[in-house]
Each structure stands twice: as C-alpha cells, then as structure tokens.
C-alpha angles and dihedrals in degrees: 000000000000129000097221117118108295111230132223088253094052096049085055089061098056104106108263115257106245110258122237116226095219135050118246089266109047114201102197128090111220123043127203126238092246097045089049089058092045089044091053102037089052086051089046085058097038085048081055099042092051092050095049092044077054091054106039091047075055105055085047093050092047088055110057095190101061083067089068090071076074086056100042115131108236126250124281110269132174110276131230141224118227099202096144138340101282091064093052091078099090107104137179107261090197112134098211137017116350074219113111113225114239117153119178112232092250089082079070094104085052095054098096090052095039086057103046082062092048091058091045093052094036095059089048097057089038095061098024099150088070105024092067099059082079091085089167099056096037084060098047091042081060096046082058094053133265107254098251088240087065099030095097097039086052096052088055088050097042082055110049090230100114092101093029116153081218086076083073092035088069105053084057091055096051087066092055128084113238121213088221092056086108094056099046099057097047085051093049098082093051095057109093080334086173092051118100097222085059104020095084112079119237086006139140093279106040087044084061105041084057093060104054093046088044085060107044093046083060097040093053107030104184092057098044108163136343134193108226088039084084098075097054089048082049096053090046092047083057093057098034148008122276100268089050100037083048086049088049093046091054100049089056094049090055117031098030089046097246086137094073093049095063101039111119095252097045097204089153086055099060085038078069101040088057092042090056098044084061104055087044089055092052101034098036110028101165096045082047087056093044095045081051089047091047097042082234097160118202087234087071101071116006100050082094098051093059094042107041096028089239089299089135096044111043118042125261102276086046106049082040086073087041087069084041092061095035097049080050105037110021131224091334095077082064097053086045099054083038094061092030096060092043087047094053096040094043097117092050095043083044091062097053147100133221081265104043091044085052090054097040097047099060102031120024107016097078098050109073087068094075107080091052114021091176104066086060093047088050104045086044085054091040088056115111093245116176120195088190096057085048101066082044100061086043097056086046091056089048107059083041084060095050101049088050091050089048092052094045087049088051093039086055098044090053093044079060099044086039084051098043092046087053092049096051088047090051087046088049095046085050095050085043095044093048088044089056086047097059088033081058094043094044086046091054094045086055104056087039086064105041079053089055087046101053084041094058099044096055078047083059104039085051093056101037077060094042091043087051085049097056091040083054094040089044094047086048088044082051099057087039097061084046093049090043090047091048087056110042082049091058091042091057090050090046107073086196095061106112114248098224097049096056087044093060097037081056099051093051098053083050090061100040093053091051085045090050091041090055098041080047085052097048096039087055095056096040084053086056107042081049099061097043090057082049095053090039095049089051087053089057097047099054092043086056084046099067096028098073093056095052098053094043091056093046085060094050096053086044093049080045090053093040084053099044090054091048082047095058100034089052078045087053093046094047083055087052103055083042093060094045084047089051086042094049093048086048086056097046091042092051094047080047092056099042093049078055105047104117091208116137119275104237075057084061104044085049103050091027089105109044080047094060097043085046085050095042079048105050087046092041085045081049107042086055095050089046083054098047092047094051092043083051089045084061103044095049082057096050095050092041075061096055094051092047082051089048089049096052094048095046085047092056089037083063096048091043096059092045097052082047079055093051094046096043091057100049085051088066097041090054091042082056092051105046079049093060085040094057088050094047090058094046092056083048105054088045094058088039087061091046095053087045082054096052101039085055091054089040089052090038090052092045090054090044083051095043084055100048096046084053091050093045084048094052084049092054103043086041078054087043098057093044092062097044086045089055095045088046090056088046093052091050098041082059088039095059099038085054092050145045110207089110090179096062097048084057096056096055093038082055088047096039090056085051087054089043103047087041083056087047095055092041097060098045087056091047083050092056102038106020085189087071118105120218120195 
C-alpha cells in the first residue's frame, strides 16, 4: 500500500467493521443467545483492532523518519492578495491536509503498519454512525494517536461538524468588512512564523488564516478577535480547508467553552488558573510551597497553555495530539498534561529560582518530551484527576468571584457616592464661599455708606452753620448798607464832609455787596446739590435696606431646593440597596430550593449542567440590570444636579437683570439730573453776566454822579470865594475909609488879589479834573 494522501473514495472501499448491536454499558438483564455471540464476537474484534493500532504506533515510532510527512511544506498554489474583504473569498476546496504528501522511499519498512491503522481508521470513519456509539474505544484510539491523513476528516467527525450549516455562513462573511481586520493582520505573521504554510506574507496559509478569523470575528461579535485564538485556527488550516477548519472553530468555542476564554474579560481563564493552582497544591504540594516562596504566580507561565492548547509550546506532531485528546476529552486533557509536565520536570523546577523558572518554561522545559511523547500522555492519564472536585473548586471560585465582584460593586458604588458627596461639598463650599463673599461686600458697602453718610452730614451740619452765618453777615451787611446810605446821605447834605473819604467809603460797600451777592450765589447752589445728595443717599439706603431680604430669601429657596434633591437621591439609593438585597435573598432562596429538590439523582446528573449555565445566566442577567440601574440612579442625579445648578443660575440671571434695571434706571435719572444741573448753570452764568452788567452801568453812573456833585462843589467853594472876596473888598474899603494907615490897607488888598487869583485858578483846574483837591 502507498504512502501517498488517502482520499475520501478510497476510504469508502475499505470492507465495513462489523457493528455491534449494544452500546459498551448495556442496560438490559437478560441477553439473548444470539446477541451474546454478537456481543463477544464484536469485543473479540475491538480487542484486534486495539493490538494492531499498538503495533502499528510501534513500527512509526521505531522509524523516525516516517514522523517528517507531519512537517512537509505544502504544495505551490496560486497566492492571494489580500487588498480588501471581498478578495478574501477564494478559499482551498481540498477535503483533507493542505500537506503534500511526500514521503522519501526509506518509510517503506513502516508501510504494513501504516496501513493496519489505516484500516482501522478507515472502518471507523466508514461506518461512523455506528462507530461512534464505542465511546470507549474511540477514546483510547485517540489516546493512541489519530494517523495525520485522517486527522482533519476525524475532527470533523469527533465533532459532529461534517455536515455543519457554518460551512455556508462563511462564504457570507467573507463578503463582509470586520472591524478587527487591522489586528488580525498585524497578529498573522506571528502565528507559526517559522512554519512554511504561514511563513510566506500575503500566501496560501496566512490568506487563509485571515479568512477564518475574519469570520469568526464577525459570527460571534463579543468575542471578536483574540490573539492566542490564531494558533488554533492555524492548527486546524494544516489538517482541512477554511469552511471546515471555521465549522470546526465554532463548535469549540461553543460547546468546549473557548469562548469564554477569550472573551475580554477572561473570567474562564482565571476559572482555569485557579483550577489549576488547586490541583498543584494537592498533587504537588512542595513545588506548590516553592512557586508561593518564589512569587512565582500560575498566571506566569500556564495562561498560554489554556489559550493556544500548547501550540506554542510543543512542536507541531505533538500539539497536534494535544487537539486529539481535547476534541475527545475536553478541557481536562489540558489540566493533565498541565500537572503531568510540571510532575516530570519537579526537581528541575525545585532548584530554581523565579529567573531561572521564567527562562525553562518557555524554552527548555518542553523539550525534553520529543524524543518519547508517550511518557508525557501516560503519566497525564495516570494523573488523580477528580471531576467531582472539580466542580467543587469551581463552585468554590465562583462564589469567590462573586463575592469580589460584590465588594467591588460595593467599593464602586461607595467611591460614587464618595465622589458625588465630595462634589456637592465642593459645590456647597463654593455657594458658601461665594455667600461670605457678598456678606463681606455688602458688609464693606455698608460701612462705606454709613461713611458717606456721616460725611455728608457733617457736610450738612457745616453748611446749615455757614448758611446761618451768611444769613447773620448779610443782615448785618444789610444794616450796614443802611447805616452807610443814611450817612452818605448825610454827608451829601453836609458841605463840610471831606471828598476823598465818601469816594472810598463808596467804593468799599460796592465791593462788599458784589462779595455778599456771590457767597449768596454760591450758598444757594451748595444748598441745593446737598439736598439732592440727601435725597439721593436715602434712596440708597432704602434700596440696601430691602436688598439684603430678598436675596437672603432667594438663597434660602435655592439651600431648600438643594435639600429636597439630596433627600430624594439618598431616597433613590436606599431603593437601590433594597433591590440588590431582594436580588441577593432570591439567590439564596433558589440555591436553597434546589439543594432541596427531591428529584432522582440520574435527573440531576442529567440536567446538572443546563442548571448551572441557567443559574451563571440569571446572575449574569442580575447582576446587569443591578449595574444599569445603578448606572441610571447616577445619572438621574446627575442630572437632578444639573437642573439645581440651572436653577441657581437662572435664579442670579434674574437678579442680575433686575440690579442692571435698577441701574439702568438710575442712569437715566442721573442723566436727568445732571440735565437739570447744566440748565441751571446756565441760568446761573447768565445771571451772573447780567449782574456783572449791571454792576459795570451802576459803577459807571456812581462815578457820573461822583463828577457832577465835584463839579457842583467847585461851583459852590468858587461862589464861596467870591463872596468872601467881596466881603473882603467891602471890609477893607471901610477899612480904609475908617482909617488912615494906608499902607497897611495896601499890603492886604495885595494879599487879598493873590488869594483871589490862587481861587481863580483853582477853580478852573477843579472845572477841568473834579478828583483835584484844592486846600
């Protein structure tokens, strides 16, 4: 028989296994004769087929080089370019391995056992509906190993998938675009980067890689694309073309529970982590103590093996058998090789330190497996493993878990609440600070006005004196003027009263009486720009009186409103606490109940598992509609706080409008006033230029006056002399005729002419300059 790739056809003409009639447990009592023999002669055959699959697994082991047809490079095919999604449709249509399958002439000697497991795995695919009801030799024909040719048709099989309504999905995904297109193609060349299929860029194998992520990303959206998720997907493009290898894919994420591993959050992951923590701590306690000494964290070193299936760390035959095992067994294969590496490898791990364990798990550790594969698969199906305990365990996490996540739903609602508190009491130290800040400026203006006032009424009280001063000085100007008319009237009527002295007497009471009328003037305008800064400063005052009440009261409706929206968020909150109570005694009632449920126990192994993903769900359902609720509670405060905030500013938008009301008005009011002021100077400066008028004819008249009554007065004194002189003349003529002394007589009529000529020429010059004074 050839070594060349076995097809579908081929595998149809190997003869049929005989079928056995019963299942490995047979349930019924009595057997008949017939179906004995059957029964016997079926285990006769199993018991064959077992010891020729042992021999033929030890001819290929013996020949090492019937193990390279795993590591061949594929054959050339025509590359694609992946420019956009809709060229990335074209997809392989082979029904087995994309390995070409060259063998050398030296496998020659391991043809015959080659093809013993081919007929054994032939009839079993051939007649798979039956075949698969031997659950027990199926899994210990996997724990031999699967011959690579039929590796990728009995995954398909193992799965369930060959028939799969995912194959024609895919074709329709590959139409669409993927928002994770960007990662995955910055992930592709790390997957098996030294690997041919995928070594090449924009090739056969990493084309095809990028499809069937591409596709799942868009089949199960919350879990998109993960990074280690491509070398299972790359595993699966080596053994079968991309609809079966994404039929495949899908039926591990959902029904091994991969999905959960590569969710975002991981929570199976750590599920596993914990899982895995445990049965190192039972099976291996010392390595347990010395991991704990080192700080050496499970996470460290086994998160790969959960997420990739060992791919990165065994070689390619060998991680190959890994998916054998898992598609059979499950995640427990995982947790077996797991404990089993770390038990084969315990005194090396044991001499260690947290360096040298970062540096051999990686790299050395998993060499050493190889050269003989089978000392690791025996001693992980030797391992006490304990399905039981680990339900347990995981019960256990979960209820860690949910505890954790109840305290970090509690720690986040208090860090809210703890924020929210702190921004309210930021928001109330800025309203009291502000508060204190107009009670300080209302304070100062106060004490600024009542300064003005008592300014001003010093101011008053000054002016009323100096106005009863002025009323006294002008009633004594008054009699004075009287005093001054009586008596230039008296000095006119009196001929002996001196010239000079009633000119500058004159002159004086004019300049008093313009000195009275201006103080008047001025005493009558500071009277009135007094009283209107009394009239403007009670204005004030009154104004400042009812200010202060309203605005208290405006913060007080505003500090009641505040209250009344606390009062009803701490009401919202209480609500709250009360639901997730509610929630919590509905969860502890139904565990209750179904700890309680007398049904039979095959009815709970049988429904054990749907009850515990209804039961993940409902708590998973819960605890999303406690967050959202919560997540609604804040942002109805929140927005309860918005509308306070709204409030307040309207409320000082409104005050505000009104003190610009105010203001404008007393704008215009002022505006008025300093209207009526510049009038009323102007009434002022033109009487002032009247009475300066009229003050300039009255002087120009007195000094007319003052003229006239000198030149009367000349008049009168030259009539004066002339009389005297002619009395004179008489006295001397009778002189002179009564006495003799002529001489004598000569000498005063000589001295009587000079008198008369000096009066002469004083009177000519008092004719001509009335202010002259003549002796």
């Amino acid at each position: 028989m050839s070594n060349t790739e076995v097809p579908v056809s081929s595998i149809s003409e190997v003869p049929d296994a005989p079928v056995p009639s019963q299942t490995d447990s047979p349930e019924t009592q009595q057997v008949p004769p017939k179906l004995e023999r059957e029964d016997n002669q079926n285990k006769d055959e199993t018991a064959e087929l077992l010891a020729r699959l042992e021999e033929a697994n030890k001819l290929l082991e013996a020949d090492e080089k019937s193990l390279v047809s795993l590591n061949v490079a594929p054959s050339p095919t025509p590359s694609h370019s992946r420019k956009g999604s809709g060229s990335s449709v074209v997809s392989t249509t082979s029904s087995n391995s994309h390995y070409s399958n060259q063998q050398s002439t030296e496998e020659a000697d391991s043809n015959t056992a080659t093809g013993n497991v081919w007929e054994i795995w032939g009839k079993l695919v051939n007649d798979w509906d039956n075949a698969k009801k031997k659950t027990s030799l199926i899994k210990e024909l996997v724990r031999r190993g699967i011959p690579h040719h039929f590796r990728g048709l009995a995954w398909q099989l193992l799965l369930g998938v060959h028939d799969s309504p995912h194959k024609q999905l895919y074709v329709e995904y590959l139409k669409q675009t993927s928002p994770s297109e960007k990662l995955i193609r910055r992930d592709i060349a790390r997957t098996f980067p030294d690997h041919d299929f995928f070594k090449e860029k924009d090739g056969l194998g990493q084309e095809s890689l990028f499809n069937v992520m591409k596709a799942y990303s868009l089949h199960d959206r919350e879990v998109g694309y993960c990074q280690g998720s491509g070398f299972i997907v790359g595993l699966l493009l080596m053994q079968m073309p991309e609809e079966e290898a994404f039929a495949v894919l899908v039926k591990l994420m959902q029904d091994y529970r991969l999905r959960e591993l590569f969710k975002p959050s991981m929570a199976e992951l750590g599920l596993c982590m914990y899982k895995l923590e445990c049965l190192i701590q039972e099976l291996l306690p010392d390595m347990y103590l010395h991991f704990q000494s080192q700080g050496f964290h499970t996470s460290m070193y086994a998160s790969s093996w959960f997420l990739t299936l060992f791919a990165t760390s065994f070689s390619l035959s060998l991680s190959c058998r890994v998916m054998d095992l898992f598609i059979s067994e499950g995640m427990d294969v995982i947790f077996r090789l797991g404990i089993a590496i770390l038990q084969t490898s315990q005194e090396e791990i044991l001499s260690m330190d947290m360096e040298g364990m970062l540096q051999h798990f990686p790299k050395t550790m998993f060499s050493q497996y190889e050269g003989n594969p089978d000392r690791l698969f025996n001693t992980a199906f030797a391992v006490k493993y304990s399905a039981k305990k680990m339900k347990k365990i995981e019960k256990e996490y979960t209820a860690l878990k949910s505890k954790e996540n109840e305290e970090q739903i509690e720690l986040r609602r208090l860090r809210t609440e703890n924020r929210l508190l702190r921004q309210r009491i930021e928001a109330l130290e800025k309203e009291s600070a502000s508060l204190a800040d107009r009670l300080i400026q209302y304070q100062v203006t106060r004490a600024q006005e009542a300064e003005e006032t008592y300014a001003l009424k010093n101011n008053l009280s000054t002016t009323k004196q100096k106005l009863v001063d002025t009323t006294r000085k002008l009633e004594e100007a008054n009699t004075l003027i009287g005093d001054i008319k009586h008596r230039t009237s008296s000095i006119t009527s009196a001929s002996s009263l001196d010239e000079d002295e009633a000119q500058t007497v004159i002159q004086h009471l004019q300049e008093e009486l313009i000195a009275l009328r201006l103080k008047d003037a001025d005493t009558d305008s500071l009277v009135k720009e007094l009283r209107t800064k009394i009239k403007e400063l009670e204005e004030t005052n009154l104004q400042l009186q009812k200010a202060p009440s309203n605005d208290v009261q405006h913060l007080q409706e505003e500090l009641i409103a505040v209250k009344l929206r606390e009062a009803e968020a701490n009401l919202s909150l209480k609500e709250m606490k009360h639901k997730v109570y509610d929630l919590e005694s509905q969860w502890e009632d139904y565990i209750v109940k179904s700890n309680e449920d007398p049904s039979s126990p095959k009815d709970k192994n049988s429904n054990k598992h749907e009850i515990r993903q209804l039961q993940e769900e409902v708590m998973s359902v819960k605890i999303k509609e406690t967050a959202c609720m919560s997540e609604l509670k804040e942002t109805k405060q929140k927005v309860m706080e918005f509308e306070t905030q709204n409030h307040i500013c309207t409320n000082q938008i409104r005050r505000m409008d009104e003190e610009n009301k105010t203001l404008k008005s007393q704008i215009e009011i002022h505006e008025a006033q300093e209207k009526d002021l510049g009038s009323q100077i102007k009434d002022l400066s033109r009487k002032l230029d009247n009475l300066e008028a009229q003050r300039k004819e009255e002087s120009m008249m007195m000094r007319i006056r003052d003229a006239e009554q000198a030149q009367s007065l000349a008049e009168l004194k030259r009539k004066i002399a002339e009389l005297e002189i002619q009395k004179e003349e008489l006295l001397t003529a009778d002189r002179l005729d009564a006495k003799d002394g002529s001489q004598d007589l000569a000498n005063q009529i000589y001295d009587l002419q000079d008198e008369v000529c000096q009066i002469d020429a004083c009177g000519s010059s008092a004719l001509s300059d009335p202010s002259v004074y003549c002796s």
